[in-house]
VOBA-1610 file (N, C-alpha, C; in pm, whole numbers, padded with zeros to 5 digits, always signed):
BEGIN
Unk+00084-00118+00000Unk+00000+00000+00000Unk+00088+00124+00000Unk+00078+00175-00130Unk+00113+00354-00089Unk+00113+00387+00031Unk-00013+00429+00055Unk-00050+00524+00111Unk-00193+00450+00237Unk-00142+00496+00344Unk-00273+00407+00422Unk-00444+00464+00387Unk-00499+00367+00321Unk-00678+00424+00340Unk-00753+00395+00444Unk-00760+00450+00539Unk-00797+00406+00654Unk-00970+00386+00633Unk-01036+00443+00552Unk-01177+00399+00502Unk-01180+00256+00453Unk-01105+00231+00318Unk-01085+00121+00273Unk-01051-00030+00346Unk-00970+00001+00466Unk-00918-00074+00555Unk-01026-00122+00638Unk-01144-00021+00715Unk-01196-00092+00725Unk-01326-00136+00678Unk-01327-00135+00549Unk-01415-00162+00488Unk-01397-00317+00425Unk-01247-00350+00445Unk-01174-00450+00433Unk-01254-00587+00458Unk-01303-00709+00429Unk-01321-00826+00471Unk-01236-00932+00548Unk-01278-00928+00681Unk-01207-00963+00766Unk-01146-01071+00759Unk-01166-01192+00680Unk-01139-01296+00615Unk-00993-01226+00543Unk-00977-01137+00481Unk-00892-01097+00351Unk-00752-01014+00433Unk-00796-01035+00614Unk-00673-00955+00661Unk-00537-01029+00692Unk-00591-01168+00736Unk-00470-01267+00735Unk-00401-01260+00853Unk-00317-01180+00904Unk-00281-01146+01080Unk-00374-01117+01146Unk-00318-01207+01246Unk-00412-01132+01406Unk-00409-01016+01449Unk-00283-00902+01403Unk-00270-00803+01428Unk-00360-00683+01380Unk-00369-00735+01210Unk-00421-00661+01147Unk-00592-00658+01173Unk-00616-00782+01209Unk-00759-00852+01248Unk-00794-00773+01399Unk-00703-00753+01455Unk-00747-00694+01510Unk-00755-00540+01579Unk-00663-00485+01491Unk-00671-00312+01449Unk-00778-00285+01402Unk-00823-00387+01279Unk-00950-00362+01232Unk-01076-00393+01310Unk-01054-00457+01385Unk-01185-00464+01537Unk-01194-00335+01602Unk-01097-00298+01617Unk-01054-00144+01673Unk-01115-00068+01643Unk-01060-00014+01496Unk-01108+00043+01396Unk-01272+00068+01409Unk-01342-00053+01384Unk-01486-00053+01384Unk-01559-00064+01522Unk-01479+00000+01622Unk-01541-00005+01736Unk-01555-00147+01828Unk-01484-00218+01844Unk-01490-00312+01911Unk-01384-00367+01979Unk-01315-00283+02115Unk-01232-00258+02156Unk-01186-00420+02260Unk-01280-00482+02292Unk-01288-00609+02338Unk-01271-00728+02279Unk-01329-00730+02133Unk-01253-00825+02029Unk-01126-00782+01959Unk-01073-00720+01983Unk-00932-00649+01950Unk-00880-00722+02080Unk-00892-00653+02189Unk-00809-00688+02320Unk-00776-00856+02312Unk-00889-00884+02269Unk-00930-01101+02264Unk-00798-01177+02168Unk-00808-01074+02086Unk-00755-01165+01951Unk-00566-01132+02004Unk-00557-01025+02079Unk-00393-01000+02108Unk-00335-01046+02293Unk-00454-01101+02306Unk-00390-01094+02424Unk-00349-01255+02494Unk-00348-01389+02384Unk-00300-01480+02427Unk-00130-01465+02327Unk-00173-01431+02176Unk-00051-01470+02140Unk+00088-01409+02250Unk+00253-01480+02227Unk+00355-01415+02274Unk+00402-01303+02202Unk+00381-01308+02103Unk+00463-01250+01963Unk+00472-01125+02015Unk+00600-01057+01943Unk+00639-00907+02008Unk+00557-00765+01914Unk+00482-00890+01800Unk+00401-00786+01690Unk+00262-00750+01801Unk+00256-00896+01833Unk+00081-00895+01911Unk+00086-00841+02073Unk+00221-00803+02106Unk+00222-00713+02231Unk+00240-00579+02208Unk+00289-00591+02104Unk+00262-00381+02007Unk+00095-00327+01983Unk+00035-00407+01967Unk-00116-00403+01971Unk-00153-00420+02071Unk-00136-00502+02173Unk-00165-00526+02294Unk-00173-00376+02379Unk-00029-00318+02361Unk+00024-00198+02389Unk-00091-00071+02406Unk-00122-00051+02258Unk-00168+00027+02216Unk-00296+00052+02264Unk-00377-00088+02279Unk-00504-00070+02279Unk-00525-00025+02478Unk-00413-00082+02539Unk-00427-00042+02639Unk-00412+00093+02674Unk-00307+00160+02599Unk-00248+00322+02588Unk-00424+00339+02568Unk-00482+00311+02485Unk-00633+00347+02415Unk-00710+00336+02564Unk-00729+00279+02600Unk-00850+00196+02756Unk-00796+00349+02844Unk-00676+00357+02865Unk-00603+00479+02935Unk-00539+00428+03055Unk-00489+00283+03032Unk-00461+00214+03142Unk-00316+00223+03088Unk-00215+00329+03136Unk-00109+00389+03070Unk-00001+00246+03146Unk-00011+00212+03275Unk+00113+00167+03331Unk+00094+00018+03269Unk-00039-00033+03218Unk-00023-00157+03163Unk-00014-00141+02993Unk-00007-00026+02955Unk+00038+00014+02806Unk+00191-00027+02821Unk+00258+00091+02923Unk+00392+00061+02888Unk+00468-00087+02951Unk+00406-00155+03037Unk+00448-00369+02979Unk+00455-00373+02882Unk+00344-00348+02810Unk+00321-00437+02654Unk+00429-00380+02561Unk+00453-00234+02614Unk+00570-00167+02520Unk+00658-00238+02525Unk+00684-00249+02610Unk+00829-00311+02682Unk+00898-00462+02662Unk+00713-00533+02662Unk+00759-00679+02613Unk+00748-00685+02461Unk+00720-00601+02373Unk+00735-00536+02237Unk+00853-00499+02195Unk+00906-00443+02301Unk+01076-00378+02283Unk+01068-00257+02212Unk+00974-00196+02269Unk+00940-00057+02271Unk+00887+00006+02353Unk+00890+00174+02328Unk+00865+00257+02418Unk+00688+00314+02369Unk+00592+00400+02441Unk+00492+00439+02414Unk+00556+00558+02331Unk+00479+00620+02252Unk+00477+00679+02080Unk+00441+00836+02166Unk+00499+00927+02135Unk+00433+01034+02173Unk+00354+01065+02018Unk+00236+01003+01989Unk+00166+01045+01868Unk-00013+01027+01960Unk-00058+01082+01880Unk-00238+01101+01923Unk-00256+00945+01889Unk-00370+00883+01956Unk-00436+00763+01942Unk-00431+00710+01774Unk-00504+00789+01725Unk-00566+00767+01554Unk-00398+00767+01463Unk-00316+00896+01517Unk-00206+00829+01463Unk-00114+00743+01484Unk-00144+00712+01616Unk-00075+00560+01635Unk-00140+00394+01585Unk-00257+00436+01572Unk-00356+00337+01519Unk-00329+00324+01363Unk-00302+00427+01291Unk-00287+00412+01136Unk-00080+00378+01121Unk-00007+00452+01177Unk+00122+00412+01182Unk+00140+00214+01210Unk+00042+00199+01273Unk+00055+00020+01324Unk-00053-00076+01211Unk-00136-00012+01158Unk-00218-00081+01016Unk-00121-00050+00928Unk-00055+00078+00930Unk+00066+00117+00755Unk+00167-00019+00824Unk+00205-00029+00932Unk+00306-00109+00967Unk+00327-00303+00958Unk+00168-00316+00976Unk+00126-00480+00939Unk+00045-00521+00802Unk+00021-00414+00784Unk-00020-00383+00630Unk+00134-00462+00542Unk+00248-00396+00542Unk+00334-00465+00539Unk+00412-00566+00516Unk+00376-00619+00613Unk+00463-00731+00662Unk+00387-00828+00636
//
């Protein structure tokens, strides 16, 4: 992808996203902050604790955001929610 369409994305068929990550940004995305949390919070993977991360930074539960950073091997983003949400779809979009 060029350029992220964040309309298009989630207009996306959830079948057609293939990662759990992406599967579940796009839960996000469409308001469903609990099937997002579901789908990232058994895997180990350091992709699915970057989402993990985030969605907690999102809830506003900051000190259990920065774990997930951490077991990610990262730090929290000084960016607004929505642009950390599209920087991590441009990012698994990707991969």
């Amino acid at each position: 992808m060029k350029h992220f369409e964040v309309e298009e994305f989630l207009k996306t068929s959830l079948e057609n996203l293939g990662s759990v990550e992406l599967q579940a940004l796009w839960w996000d995305g469409n308001g469903n902050w609990q099937k997002a949390h579901d789908l990232v919070d058994g895997p180990a993977s350091k992709s699915a604790a970057r989402i993990h991360a985030y969605l907690h930074r999102k809830e506003g539960d900051l000190w259990n955001a920065d774990y997930w950073y951490r077991r990610a091997g990262e730090i929290r983003p000084e960016l607004s929610l929505q642009e950390e949400w599209v920087n991590l779809c441009e990012r698994f979009s990707k991969s």
